[in-house]
C-alpha positions as CSV (number, residue, x, y, z in Angstrom):
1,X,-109.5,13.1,90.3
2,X,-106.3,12.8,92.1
3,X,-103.7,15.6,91.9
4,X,-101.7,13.4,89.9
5,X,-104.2,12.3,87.5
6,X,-104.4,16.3,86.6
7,X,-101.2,17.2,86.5
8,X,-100.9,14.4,84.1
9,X,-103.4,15.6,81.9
10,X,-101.5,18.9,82.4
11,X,-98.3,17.6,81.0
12,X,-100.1,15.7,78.1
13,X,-102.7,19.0,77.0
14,X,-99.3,20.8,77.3
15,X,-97.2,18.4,75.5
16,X,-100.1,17.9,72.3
17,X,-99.9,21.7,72.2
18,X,-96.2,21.9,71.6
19,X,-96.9,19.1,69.6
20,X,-99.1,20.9,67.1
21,X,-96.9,24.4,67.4
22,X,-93.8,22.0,66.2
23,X,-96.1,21.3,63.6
24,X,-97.1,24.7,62.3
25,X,-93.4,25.6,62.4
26,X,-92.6,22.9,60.4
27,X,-94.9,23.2,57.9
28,X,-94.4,27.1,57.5
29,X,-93.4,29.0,55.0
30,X,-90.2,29.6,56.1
31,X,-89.0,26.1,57.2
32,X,-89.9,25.4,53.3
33,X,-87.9,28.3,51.6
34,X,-84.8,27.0,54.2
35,X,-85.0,23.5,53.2
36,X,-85.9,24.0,49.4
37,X,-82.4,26.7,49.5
38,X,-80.2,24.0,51.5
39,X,-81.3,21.8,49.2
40,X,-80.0,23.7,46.5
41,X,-77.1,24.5,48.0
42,X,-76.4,21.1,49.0
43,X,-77.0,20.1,45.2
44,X,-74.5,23.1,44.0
45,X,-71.1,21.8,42.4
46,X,-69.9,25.2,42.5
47,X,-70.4,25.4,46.1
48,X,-68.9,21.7,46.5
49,X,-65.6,22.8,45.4
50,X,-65.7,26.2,47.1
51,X,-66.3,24.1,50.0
52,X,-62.9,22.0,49.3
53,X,-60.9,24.8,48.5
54,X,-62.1,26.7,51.8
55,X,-61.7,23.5,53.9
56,X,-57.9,23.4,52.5
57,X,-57.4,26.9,53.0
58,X,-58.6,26.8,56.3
59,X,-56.6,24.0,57.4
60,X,-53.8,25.8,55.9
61,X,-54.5,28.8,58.4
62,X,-54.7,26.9,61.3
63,X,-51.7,25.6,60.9
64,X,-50.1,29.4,60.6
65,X,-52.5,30.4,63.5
66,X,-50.9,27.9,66.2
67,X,-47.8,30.8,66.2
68,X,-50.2,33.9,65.4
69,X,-49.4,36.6,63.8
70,X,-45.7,35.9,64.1
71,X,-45.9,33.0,61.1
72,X,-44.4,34.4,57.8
73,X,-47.5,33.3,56.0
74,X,-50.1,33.9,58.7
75,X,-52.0,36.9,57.0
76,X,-51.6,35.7,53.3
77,X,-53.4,32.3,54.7
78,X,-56.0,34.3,56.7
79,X,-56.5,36.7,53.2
80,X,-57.0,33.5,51.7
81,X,-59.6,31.9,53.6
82,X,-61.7,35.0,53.9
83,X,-61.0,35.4,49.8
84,X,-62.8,31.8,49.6
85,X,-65.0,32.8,52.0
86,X,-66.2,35.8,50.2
87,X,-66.8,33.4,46.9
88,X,-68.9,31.0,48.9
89,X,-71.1,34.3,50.3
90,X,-71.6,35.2,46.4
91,X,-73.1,32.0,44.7
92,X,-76.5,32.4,44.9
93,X,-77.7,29.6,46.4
94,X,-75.4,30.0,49.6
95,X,-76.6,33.5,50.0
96,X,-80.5,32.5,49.6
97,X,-79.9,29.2,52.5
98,X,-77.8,31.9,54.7
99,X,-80.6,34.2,54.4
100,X,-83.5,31.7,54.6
101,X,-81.7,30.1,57.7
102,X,-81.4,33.9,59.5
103,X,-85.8,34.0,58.8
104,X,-86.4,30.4,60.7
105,X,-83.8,31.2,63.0
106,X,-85.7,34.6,64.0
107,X,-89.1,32.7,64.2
108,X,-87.8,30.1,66.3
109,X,-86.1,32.3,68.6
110,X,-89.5,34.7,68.5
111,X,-91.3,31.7,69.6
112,X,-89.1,30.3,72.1
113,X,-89.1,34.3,73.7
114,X,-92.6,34.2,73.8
115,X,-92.6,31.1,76.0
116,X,-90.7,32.2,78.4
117,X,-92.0,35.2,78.3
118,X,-94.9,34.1,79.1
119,X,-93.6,32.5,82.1
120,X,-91.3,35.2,83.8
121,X,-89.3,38.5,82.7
122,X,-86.2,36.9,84.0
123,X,-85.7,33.6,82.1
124,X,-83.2,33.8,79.5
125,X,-83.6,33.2,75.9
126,X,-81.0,31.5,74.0
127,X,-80.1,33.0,70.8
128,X,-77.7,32.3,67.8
129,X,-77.2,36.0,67.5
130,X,-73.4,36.7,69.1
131,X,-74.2,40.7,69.2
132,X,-77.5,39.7,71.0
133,X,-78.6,42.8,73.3
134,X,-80.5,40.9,76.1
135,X,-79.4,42.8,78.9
136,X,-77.9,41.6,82.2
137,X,-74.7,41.4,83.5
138,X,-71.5,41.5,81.0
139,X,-73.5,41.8,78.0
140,X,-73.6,46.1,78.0
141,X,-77.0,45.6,78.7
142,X,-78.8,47.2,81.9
143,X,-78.2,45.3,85.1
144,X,-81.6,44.4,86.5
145,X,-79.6,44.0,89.9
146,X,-81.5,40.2,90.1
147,X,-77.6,38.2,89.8
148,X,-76.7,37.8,93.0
């Protein structure tokens, strides 16, 4: 067999395997609590017009936030979209998605980190997490000294 007969049957055991993991993922338990909660949420007339009302009041901020904190209405337009905000965060089927969304989002990044894990030490894993502690340079992590 040629060498590129094998790494083509490399690339295709490899690609039926991701295949299949894609699979498992998909048919978890958690993929069916996030769908069955956006679904919900989607659904929610209560959460329809909090999502008008937010959208406005948003819009309404950005147009105070263009001259910052100097715009006579600036903070009463922020206080208002984080009021909004907080009525979205309370309906229940908005809390349950946000939650359900935070579990896949963990086993997808737990899976993605174990692949390239299992390749190097040194290949970064991307997360949705802004306060991620990976390490490295600029992040407050430990330097490994490996940037330059």
């Amino acid at each position: 067999m040629a060498v590129m007969e094998s790494r083509t049957l490399d690339m295709s055991t490899m690609l039926m395997g991701a295949y299949d993991l894609a699979d498992l993922i998909k048919n978890s338990a958690d993929t069916a609590d996030y769908l069955y909660w956006k679904q919900r949420k989607d659904s929610d007339a209560e959460v329809q017009l909090l999502v008008k009302e937010f959208l406005k009041s948003k819009e309404k901020f950005q147009e105070c936030e263009r001259f910052g904190h100097y715009h006579p209405n600036y903070h009463e337009a922020l206080d208002q979209v984080r009021a909004v905000e907080a009525k979205l965060d309370a309906v229940e089927s908005v809390r349950r998605f946000k939650e359900a969304e935070r579990r896949l989002d963990e086993l997808l990044y737990s899976v993605s980190e174990t692949i390239a894990r299992a390749v190097s030490d040194t290949i970064k894993v991307p997360s949705n997490d802004p306060l991620a502690s990976t390490g490295g340079c600029s992040s407050g992590g430990s330097c490994s000294g490996g940037c330059g």
